[in-house]
TORBADREN-913473 format. One record per residue (C-alpha): x, y, z; residue in three letters; residue number from 1. Coordinates in steps of 0.5 Angstrom, whole numbers, plus 500, padded with zeros to 3 digits. Layout:
residues N
X,Y,Z,Ala,NUM
...
//
This chain:
residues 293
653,396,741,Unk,1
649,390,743,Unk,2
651,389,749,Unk,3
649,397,752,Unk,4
643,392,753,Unk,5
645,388,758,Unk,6
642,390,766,Unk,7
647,394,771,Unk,8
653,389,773,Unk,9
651,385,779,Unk,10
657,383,785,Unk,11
662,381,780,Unk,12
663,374,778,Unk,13
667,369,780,Unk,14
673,368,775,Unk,15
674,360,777,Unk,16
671,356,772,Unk,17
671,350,772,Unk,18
676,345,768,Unk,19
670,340,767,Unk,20
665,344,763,Unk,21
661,339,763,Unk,22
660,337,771,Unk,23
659,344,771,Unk,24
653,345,767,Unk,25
651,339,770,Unk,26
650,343,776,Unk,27
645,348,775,Unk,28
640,343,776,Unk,29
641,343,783,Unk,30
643,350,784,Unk,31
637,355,787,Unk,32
639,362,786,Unk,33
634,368,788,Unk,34
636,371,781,Unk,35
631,373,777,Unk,36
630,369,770,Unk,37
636,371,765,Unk,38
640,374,771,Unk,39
644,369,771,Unk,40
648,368,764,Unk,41
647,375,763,Unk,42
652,375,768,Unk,43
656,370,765,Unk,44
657,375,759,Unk,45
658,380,762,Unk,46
664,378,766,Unk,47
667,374,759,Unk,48
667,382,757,Unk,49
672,383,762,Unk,50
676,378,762,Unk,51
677,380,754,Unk,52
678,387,756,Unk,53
684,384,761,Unk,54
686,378,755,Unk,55
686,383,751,Unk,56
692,388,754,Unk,57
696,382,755,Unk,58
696,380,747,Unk,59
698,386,746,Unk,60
703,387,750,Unk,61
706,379,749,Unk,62
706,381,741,Unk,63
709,388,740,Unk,64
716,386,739,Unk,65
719,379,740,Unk,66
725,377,741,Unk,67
727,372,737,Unk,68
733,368,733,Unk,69
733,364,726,Unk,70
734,357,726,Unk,71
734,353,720,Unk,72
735,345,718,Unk,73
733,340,712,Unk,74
727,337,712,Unk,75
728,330,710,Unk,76
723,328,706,Unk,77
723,334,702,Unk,78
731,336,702,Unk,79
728,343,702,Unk,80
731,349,707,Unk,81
727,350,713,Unk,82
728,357,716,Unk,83
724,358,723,Unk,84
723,364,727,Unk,85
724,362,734,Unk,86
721,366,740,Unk,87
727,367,746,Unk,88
719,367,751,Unk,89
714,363,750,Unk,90
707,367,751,Unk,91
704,368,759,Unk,92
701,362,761,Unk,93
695,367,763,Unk,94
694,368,756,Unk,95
691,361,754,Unk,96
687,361,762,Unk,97
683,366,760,Unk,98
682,365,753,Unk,99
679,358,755,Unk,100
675,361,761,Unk,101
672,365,757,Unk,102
670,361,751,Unk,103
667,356,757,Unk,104
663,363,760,Unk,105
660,364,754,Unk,106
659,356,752,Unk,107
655,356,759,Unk,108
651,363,758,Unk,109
648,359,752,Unk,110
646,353,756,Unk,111
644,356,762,Unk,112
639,362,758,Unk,113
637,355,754,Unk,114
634,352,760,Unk,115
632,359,764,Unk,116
628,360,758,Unk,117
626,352,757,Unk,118
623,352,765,Unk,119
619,359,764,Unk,120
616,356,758,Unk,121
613,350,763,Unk,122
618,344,764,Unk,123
619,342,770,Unk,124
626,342,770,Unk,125
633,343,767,Unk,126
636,337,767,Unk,127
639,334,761,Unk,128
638,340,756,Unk,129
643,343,753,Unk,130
642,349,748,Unk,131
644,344,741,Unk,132
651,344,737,Unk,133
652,340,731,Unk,134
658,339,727,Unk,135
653,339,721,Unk,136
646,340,719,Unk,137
645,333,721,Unk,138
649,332,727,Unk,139
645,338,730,Unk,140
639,335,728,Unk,141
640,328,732,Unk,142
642,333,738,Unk,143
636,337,738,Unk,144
632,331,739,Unk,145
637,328,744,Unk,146
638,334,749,Unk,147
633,339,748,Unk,148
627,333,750,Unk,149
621,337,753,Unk,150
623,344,750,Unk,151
618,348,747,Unk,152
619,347,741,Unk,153
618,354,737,Unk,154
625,356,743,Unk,155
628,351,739,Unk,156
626,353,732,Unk,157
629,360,734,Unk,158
635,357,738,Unk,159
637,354,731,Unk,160
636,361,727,Unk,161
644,363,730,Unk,162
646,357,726,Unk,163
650,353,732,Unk,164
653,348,726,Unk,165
658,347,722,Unk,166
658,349,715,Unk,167
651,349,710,Unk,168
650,355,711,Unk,169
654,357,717,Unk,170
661,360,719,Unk,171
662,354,724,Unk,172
664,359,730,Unk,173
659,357,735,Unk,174
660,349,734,Unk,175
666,351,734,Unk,176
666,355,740,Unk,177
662,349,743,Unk,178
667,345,741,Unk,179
672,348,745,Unk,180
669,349,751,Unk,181
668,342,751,Unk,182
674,338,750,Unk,183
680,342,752,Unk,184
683,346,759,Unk,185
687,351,757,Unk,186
685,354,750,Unk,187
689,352,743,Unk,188
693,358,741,Unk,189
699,360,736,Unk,190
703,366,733,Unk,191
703,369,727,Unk,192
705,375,723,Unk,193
701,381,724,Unk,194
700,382,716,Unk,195
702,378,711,Unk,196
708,382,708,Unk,197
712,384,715,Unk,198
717,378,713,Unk,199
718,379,706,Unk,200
719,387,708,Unk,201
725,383,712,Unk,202
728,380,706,Unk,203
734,382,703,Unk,204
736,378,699,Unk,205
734,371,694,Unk,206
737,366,690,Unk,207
732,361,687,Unk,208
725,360,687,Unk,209
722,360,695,Unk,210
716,359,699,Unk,211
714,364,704,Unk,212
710,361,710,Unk,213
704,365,713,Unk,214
702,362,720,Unk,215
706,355,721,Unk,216
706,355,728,Unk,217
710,350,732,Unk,218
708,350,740,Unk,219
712,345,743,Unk,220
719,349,739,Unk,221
715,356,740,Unk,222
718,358,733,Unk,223
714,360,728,Unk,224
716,357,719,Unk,225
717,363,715,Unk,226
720,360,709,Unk,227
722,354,705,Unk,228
728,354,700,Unk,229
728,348,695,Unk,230
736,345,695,Unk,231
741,351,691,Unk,232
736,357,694,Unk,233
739,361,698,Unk,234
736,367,703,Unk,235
738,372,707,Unk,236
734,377,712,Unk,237
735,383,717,Unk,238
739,382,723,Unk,239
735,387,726,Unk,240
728,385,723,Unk,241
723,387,729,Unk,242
719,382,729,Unk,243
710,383,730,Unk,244
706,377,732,Unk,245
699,377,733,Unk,246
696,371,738,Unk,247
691,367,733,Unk,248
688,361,735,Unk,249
691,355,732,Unk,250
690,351,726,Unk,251
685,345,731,Unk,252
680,351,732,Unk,253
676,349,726,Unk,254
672,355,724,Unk,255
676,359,729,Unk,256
684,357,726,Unk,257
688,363,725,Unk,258
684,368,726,Unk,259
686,373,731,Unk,260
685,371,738,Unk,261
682,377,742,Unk,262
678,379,736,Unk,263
675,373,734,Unk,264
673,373,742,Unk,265
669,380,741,Unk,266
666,377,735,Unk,267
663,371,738,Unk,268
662,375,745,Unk,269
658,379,741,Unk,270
653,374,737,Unk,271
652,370,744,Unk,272
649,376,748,Unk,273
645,377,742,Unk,274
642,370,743,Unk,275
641,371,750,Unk,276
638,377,749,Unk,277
634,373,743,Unk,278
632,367,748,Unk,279
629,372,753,Unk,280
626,376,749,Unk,281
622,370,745,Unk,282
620,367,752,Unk,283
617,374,754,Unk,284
613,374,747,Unk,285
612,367,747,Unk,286
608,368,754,Unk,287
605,374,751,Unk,288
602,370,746,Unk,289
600,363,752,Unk,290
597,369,755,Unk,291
593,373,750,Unk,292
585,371,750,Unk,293
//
């Protein structure tokens, strides 16, 4: 596991992070600390870790078993029967503080090994460099030339080989991480089945055509839409059909949409401290190589 690599844990990390991530960020550059170059979002990544484990436990414990009942109406523009599974609890509001906790750690992790790396290789100073983001290949450019001004340049060359954009030849979870991070308190998260066939298992009968609903989450109603039935369809289900959900971000997550909340937190945990371990590893070579006869 990648993360073995990281130094022995220091005092543990302050679970307040800021809602205005961005002021945050800003702040490193009036922050002196006495810890040695990378400790800092090392750190930081090492308490994501933790708060995983504990959003973790309590994923698994809200999407067990849900009580639920079945509503149905008529969508009017199509006439077609709608049928719902709607949650009698909502999901602890803990679980959307952490997961957007988390997300910011990370976000912040990336910006602040960026500009540890940036000074330990001769600028002066951190402000206005971020570690770049684009929403494609284009956008990612223009944002290497707007916040990576006075940055050596082959730390930037190897801060774009983890692929931090939007498609052409990326997943997009990094950018859109970032773009999570940046825009929203509380992180975008729904319900859905925890496989594909656990409603059709509930079905018992079926007249007519139907459409099976996978995902379609409703927050505001906390339901989830399992089915549509076209005007003479008819559809009866279990009444003792338990219901196991899995929390997945929502549909407005980019690359991240419906992907299963707590393992895509691990995967991008896994890839961020990859890269810090990365940035520091290249500032050391790097010096290395400044320094050699």
């Amino acid at each position: 596991m990648v993360y073995a690599a990281l130094p022995m844990r220091l005092a543990a990390l302050s679970s307040a992070i800021s809602s205005d991530f961005f002021a945050m960020t800003d702040a490193r550059h009036n922050f002196t600390s006495n810890q040695e170059p990378f400790e800092s979002p090392k750190n930081l990544v090492d308490g994501a870790e933790e708060r995983i484990t504990e959003l973790e436990t309590l994923v698994n414990a809200s999407g067990e078993s849900c009580d639920y009942e079945i509503v149905t109406h008529t969508d009017p523009k199509t006439k077609e029967k709608v049928v719902k599974l709607r949650l009698k609890q909502r999901f602890p509001p803990r679980i959307r503080t952490l997961a957007s906790g988390i997300i910011k750690e990370m976000r912040l992790a990336l910006d602040q090994a960026f500009c540890e790396a940036a000074i330990e290789l001769g600028r002066s100073d951190a402000k206005d460099i971020y570690f770049p983001f684009g929403k494609s290949i284009e956008d990612l450019n223009r944002e290497v030339q707007k916040k990576c001004r006075g940055v050596d340049e082959r730390l930037v060359r190897h801060c774009l080989l983890s692929k931090p954009h939007f498609g052409a030849g990326s997943d997009g979870l990094l950018w859109s991480m970032s773009s999570l991070a940046g825009k929203v308190h509380r992180a975008s998260i729904g319900a859905g089945f925890h496989d594909t066939t656990s409603f059709g298992e509930a079905i018992t009968y079926a007249k007519g055509p139907l459409k099976i609903i996978i995902n379609k989450w409703n927050d505001l109603h906390n339901e989830l839409e399992v089915a549509r039935l076209p005007e003479g369809s008819e559809l009866h289900v279990k009444k003792d059909f338990r219901l196991r959900l899995q929390i997945i971000f929502a549909g407005d997550t980019h690359a991240m949409s419906y992907r299963p909340l707590v393992e895509t937190m691990r995967k991008l945990h896994g890839i961020v401290c990859s890269i810090v371990l990365g940035i520091e590893a290249e500032t050391a070579r790097l010096l290395r190589e400044r320094a050699a006869p």
